[in-house]
Legacy VTK file of the C-alpha trace (Angstrom):
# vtk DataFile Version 3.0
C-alpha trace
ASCII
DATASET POLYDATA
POINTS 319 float
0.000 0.000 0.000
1.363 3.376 -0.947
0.447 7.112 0.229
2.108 10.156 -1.935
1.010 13.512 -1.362
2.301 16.966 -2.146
5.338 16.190 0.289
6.629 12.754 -1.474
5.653 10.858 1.665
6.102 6.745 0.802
6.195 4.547 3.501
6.974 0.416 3.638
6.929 -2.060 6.575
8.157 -5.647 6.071
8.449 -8.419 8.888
11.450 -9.091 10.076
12.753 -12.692 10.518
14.197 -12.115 13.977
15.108 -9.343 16.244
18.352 -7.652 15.095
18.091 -8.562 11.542
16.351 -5.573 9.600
14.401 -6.284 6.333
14.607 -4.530 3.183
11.002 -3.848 2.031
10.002 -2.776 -1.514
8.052 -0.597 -3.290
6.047 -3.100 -5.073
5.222 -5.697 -2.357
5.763 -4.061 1.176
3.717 0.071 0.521
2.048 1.119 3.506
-0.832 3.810 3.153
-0.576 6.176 5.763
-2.034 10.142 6.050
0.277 11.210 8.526
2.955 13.345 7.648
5.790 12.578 9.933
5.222 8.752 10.656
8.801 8.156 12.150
9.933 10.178 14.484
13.611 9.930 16.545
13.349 9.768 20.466
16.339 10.860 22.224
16.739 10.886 26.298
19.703 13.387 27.199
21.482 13.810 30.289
22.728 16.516 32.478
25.137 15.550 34.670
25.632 19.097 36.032
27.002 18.292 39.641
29.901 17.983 38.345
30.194 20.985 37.404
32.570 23.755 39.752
30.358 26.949 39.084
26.723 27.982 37.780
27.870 27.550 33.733
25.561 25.040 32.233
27.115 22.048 30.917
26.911 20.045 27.634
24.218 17.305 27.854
25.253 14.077 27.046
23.044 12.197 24.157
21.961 9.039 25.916
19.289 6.748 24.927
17.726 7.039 21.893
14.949 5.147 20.045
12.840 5.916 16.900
8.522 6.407 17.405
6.248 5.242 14.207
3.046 6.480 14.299
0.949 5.513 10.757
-2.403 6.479 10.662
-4.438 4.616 7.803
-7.997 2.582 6.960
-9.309 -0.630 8.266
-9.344 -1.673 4.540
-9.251 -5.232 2.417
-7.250 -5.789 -0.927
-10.793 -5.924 -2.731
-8.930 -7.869 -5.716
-8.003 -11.730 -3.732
-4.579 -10.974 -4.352
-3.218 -12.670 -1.242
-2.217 -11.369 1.960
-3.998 -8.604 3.601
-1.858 -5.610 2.995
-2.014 -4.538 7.023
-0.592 -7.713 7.709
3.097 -6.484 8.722
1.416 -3.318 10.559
-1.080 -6.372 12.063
1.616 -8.879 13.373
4.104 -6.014 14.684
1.093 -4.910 16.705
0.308 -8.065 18.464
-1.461 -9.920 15.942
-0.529 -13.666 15.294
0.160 -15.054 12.019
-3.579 -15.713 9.850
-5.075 -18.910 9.890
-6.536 -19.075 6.077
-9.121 -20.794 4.169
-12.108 -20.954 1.994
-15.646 -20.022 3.168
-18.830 -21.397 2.113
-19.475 -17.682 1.017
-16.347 -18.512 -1.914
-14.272 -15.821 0.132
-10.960 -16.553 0.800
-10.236 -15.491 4.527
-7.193 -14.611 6.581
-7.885 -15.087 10.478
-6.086 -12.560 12.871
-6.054 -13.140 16.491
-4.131 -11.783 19.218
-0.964 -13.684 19.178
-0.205 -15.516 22.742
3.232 -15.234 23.402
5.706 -12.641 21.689
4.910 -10.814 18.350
7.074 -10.296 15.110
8.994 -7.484 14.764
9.154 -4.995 11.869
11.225 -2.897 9.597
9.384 0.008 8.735
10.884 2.814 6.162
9.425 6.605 5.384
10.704 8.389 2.201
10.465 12.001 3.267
11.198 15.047 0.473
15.084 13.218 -0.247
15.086 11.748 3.228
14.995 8.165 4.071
14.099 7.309 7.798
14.091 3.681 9.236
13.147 1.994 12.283
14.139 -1.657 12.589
13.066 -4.259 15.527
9.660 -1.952 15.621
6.596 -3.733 17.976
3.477 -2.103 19.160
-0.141 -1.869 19.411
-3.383 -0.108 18.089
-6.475 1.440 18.223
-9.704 1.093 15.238
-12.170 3.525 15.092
-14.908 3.187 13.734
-17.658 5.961 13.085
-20.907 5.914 11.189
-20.746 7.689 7.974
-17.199 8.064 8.018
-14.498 5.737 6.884
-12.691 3.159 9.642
-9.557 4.507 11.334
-6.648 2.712 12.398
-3.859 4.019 14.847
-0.442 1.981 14.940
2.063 3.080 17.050
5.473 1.800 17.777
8.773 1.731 18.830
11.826 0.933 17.611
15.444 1.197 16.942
17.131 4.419 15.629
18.725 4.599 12.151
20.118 7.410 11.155
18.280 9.256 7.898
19.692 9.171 4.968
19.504 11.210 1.264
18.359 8.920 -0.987
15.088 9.687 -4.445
11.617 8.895 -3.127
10.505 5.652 -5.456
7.857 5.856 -7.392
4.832 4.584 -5.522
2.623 1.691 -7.071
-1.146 2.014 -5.881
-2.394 -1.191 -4.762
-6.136 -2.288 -5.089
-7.180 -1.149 -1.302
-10.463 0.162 -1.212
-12.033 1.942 1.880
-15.463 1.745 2.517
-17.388 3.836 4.963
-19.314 2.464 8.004
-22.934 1.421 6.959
-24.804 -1.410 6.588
-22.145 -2.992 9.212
-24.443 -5.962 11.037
-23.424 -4.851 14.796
-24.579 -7.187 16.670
-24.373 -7.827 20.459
-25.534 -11.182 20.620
-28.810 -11.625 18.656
-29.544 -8.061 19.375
-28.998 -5.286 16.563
-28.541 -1.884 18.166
-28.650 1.307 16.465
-25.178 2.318 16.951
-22.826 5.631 16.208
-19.655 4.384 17.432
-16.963 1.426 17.630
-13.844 1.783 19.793
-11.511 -1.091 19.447
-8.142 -0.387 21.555
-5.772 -3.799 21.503
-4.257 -2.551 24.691
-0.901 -3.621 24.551
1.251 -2.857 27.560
4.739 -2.245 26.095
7.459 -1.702 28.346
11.011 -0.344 27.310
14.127 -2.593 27.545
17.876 -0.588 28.069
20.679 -2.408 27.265
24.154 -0.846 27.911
25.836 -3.659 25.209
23.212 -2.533 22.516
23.906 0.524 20.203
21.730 3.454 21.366
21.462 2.045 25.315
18.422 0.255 23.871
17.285 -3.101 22.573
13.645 -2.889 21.812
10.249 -2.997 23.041
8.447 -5.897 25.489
4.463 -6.490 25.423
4.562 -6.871 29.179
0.676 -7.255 29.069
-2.586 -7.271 26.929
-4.978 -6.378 29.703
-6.251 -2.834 28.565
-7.954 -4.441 25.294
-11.163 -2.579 24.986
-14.312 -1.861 23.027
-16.016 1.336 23.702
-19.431 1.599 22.118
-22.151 4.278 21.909
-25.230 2.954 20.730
-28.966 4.038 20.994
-31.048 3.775 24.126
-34.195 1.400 23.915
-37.269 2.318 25.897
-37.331 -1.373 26.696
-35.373 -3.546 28.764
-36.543 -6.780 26.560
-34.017 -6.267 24.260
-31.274 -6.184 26.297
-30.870 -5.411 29.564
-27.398 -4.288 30.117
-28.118 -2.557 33.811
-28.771 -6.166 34.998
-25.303 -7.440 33.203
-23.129 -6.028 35.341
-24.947 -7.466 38.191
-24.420 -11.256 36.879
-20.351 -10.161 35.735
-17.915 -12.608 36.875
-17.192 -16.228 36.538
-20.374 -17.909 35.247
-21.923 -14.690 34.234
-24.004 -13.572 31.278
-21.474 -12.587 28.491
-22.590 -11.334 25.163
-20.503 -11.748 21.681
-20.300 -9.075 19.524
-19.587 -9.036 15.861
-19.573 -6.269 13.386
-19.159 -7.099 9.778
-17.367 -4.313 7.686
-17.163 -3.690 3.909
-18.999 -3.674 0.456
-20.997 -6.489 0.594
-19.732 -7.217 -2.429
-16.173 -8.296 -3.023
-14.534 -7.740 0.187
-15.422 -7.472 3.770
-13.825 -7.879 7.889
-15.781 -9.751 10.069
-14.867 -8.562 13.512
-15.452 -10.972 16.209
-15.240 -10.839 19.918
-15.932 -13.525 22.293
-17.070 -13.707 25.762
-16.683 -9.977 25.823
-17.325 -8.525 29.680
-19.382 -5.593 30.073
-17.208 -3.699 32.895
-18.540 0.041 33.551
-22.479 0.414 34.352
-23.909 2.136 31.324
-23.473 5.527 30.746
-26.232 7.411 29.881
-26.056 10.715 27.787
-28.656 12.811 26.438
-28.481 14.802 23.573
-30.392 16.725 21.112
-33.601 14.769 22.379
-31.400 11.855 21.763
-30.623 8.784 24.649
-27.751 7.038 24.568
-25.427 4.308 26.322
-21.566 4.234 26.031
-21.053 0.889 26.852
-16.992 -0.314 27.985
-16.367 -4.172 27.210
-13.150 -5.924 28.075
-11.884 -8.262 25.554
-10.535 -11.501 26.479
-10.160 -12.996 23.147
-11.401 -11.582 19.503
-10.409 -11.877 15.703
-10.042 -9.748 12.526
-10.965 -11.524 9.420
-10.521 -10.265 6.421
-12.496 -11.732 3.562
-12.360 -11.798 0.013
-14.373 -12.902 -3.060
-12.530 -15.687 -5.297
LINES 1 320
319 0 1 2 3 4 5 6 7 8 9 10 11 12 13 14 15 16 17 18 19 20 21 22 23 24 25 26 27 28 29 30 31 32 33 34 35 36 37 38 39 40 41 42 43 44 45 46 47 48 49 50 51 52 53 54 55 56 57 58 59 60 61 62 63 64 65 66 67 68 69 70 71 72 73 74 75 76 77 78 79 80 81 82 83 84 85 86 87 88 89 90 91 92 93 94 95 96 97 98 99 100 101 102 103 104 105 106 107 108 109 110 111 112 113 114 115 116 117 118 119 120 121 122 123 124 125 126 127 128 129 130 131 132 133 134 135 136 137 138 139 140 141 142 143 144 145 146 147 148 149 150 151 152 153 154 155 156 157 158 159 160 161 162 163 164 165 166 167 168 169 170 171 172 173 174 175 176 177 178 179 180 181 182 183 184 185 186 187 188 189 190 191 192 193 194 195 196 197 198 199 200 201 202 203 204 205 206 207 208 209 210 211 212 213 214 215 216 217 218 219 220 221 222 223 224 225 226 227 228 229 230 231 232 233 234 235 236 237 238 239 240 241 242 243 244 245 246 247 248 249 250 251 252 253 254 255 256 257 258 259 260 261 262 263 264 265 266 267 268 269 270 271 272 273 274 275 276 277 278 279 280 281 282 283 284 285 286 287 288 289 290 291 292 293 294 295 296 297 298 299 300 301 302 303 304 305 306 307 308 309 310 311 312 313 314 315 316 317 318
C-alpha cells in the first residue's frame, strides 16, 4: 500500500525474521498507506550531569538513549482484488497480531484469520521516504487502536517503537497504488448477541502494555520494546437507548459479571458487501462500567466499555 502527497511521503513495513536482523522492504510488495505526515519520528533521552560541574555555567548534555517512534495512521481496509495477503498484515503482526489462519468459506471468500498472538509478536522494519530523506526503524513492535464511526471511513492508529537509524539522502521511489479500497461504516451488522442496536460508534483499543528494555551492550542504550501485558484491550461503544429492557438489559449485566456470568458476543461485519469485507469478532466480551447514559439533542444514549478476552479480525475476500 502506498500514500504520496504533495510532500513525497512513501512509507513500507516488512516483517522481520528475527530481532536484530532488519528487512529490506520494496516498493512493489511491502507500501504502507498512511495520512500522517511525519510517521517516524527519533526519540532521544539526554542527560545533564551538572554536579559535576565547579560553578553555575551550564554544561553540555550528554546524548543518551535514543529510540525511533512510528506512528501511521491509515484505513481498516481489504485488498478488494483476492490478491493474497492482507496488505495490514506487517502493521497487524508487529502490533500483536498472530500469524492468519486461512481458508475458503462457504461464502467462496478466501479469509485470513487474525487473532491476538499468545506469546511474543514479530517485529518490523518500517521505512518513510520524506522530500530526499529516508528514515528507518528496525526491531519496531506495538499496538493499536480502530475507530470506527458511522458515515465516516474506519480509522486505524499503529504506534510503535523501535530502533534508531540514522536518515539518509536517498530519491523517493515511485509509488505503485495497490487495489485497497475503503469503505465507509454502513450497513455494518453490529450485533451484540442476537440483538442489533442502532449504533454511532466502535472503539476497538488492543491494549498492549509495552514496556522499554535498556541495554548498555546494545547501540543506542536500547534493545527494543516488550508487550509486558494485553490487559487494557477494549471496546467502547455508543449505541442508541431502547425504551425497553426486553431487548437487552445491560443494567442487569453487570450485576451477573464474573465467573459464570451472562457474556454477550459481539460481531460487526465491515465492507462492500460485495467483493470484500472484515468480520470482527469478539468472544465472551465482559461488560465492565455500568452504562453511561447521555442525552443529547432529544437523543438517549449508552456508552457501553467491554473488556476483551479474546477476539479476531478476518478479512475476507471474493474468489
Amino acid at each position: 500500500m502506498a500514500f504520496n502527497d504533495a510532500n513525497s511521503l512513501l512509507v513500507l513495513a516488512k516483517l522481520q525474521t528475527a530481532e536484530g536482523s532488519p528487512a529490506t522492504p520494496t516498493v512493489a510488495a511491502d507500501e504502507v498507506w498512511v495520512s500522517n505526515p511525519n510517521p517516524i519520528q527519533s526519540n532521544t533521552a539526554f542527560t545533564d550531569d551538572s554536579f559535576l560541574s565547579t560553578d553555575h555555567t551550564p554544561q553540555v548534555q550528554s546524548r543518551g538513549r535514543r529510540k525511533n517512534n512510528v506512528t501511521i495512521e491509515t484505513k481498516l481496509m481489504a485488498r478488494g482484488d483476492n490478491s493474497g495477503v492482507p496488505s495490514l498484515d506487517p502493521l497487524l503482526q508487529a502490533a500483536g497480531m498472530g500469524v492468519p489462519t486461512t481458508g475458503t468459506e462457504e461464502t467462496s471468500k478466501d479469509f485470513w484469520d487474525y487473532a491476538p498472538v499468545s506469546g511474543t509478536s514479530k517485529l518490523a522494519s518500517i521505512w518513510s521516504y520524506e522530500d530526499g530523506i529516508l528514515k528507518k526503524a528496525t526491531d519496531c513492535r506495538g499496538t493499536f487502536v480502530l475507530a470506527m464511526n458511522a458515515g465516516a471511513t474506519p480509522n486505524l492508529t499503529f504506534t510503535y517503537a523501535g530502533k534508531y537509524v540514522a536518515p539518509t539522502s536517498v530519491a523517493t521511489p515511485t509509488p505503485t497504488m495497490p487495489a485497497d479500497t475503503k469503505t465507509i461504516v454502513e450497513n455494518s451488522g453490529l450485533l451484540i448477541d442476537t440483538f442489533s442496536p442502532t449504533w454511532s460508534t466502535f472503539t476497538l483499543t488492543h491494549g498492549n502494555q509495552l514496556e522499554e528494555i535498556l541495554d548498555g551492550n546494545s547501540d543506542k542504550a536500547y534493545h527494543s520494546e516488550k508487550i509486558a501485558g494485553r490487559s487494557g484491550a477494549r471496546i467502547a461503544l455508543t449505541i442508541r437507548a431502547q425504551n425497553t429492557l426486553t431487548n437487552k438489559d445491560f443494567f442487569s449485566y453487570i450485576e451477573s459479571q464474573g465467573e459464570g456470568g451472562v457474556y454477550d458476543d459481539i460481531s460487526l461485519t465491515h465492507g462492500d458487501g460485495v467483493q470484500s469485507d472484515i468480520v470482527i469478532t469478539c468472544t465472551d466480551p465482559q461488560l465492565i462500567q455500568d452504562p453511561d447514559v447521555n442525552v443529547a439533542n432529544g437523543i438517549r444514549t449508552y456508552n457501553l466499555t467491554y473488556l476483551l478476552r479474546t477476539y479476531t479480525l478476518k478479512f475476507r475476500e471474493e474468489q
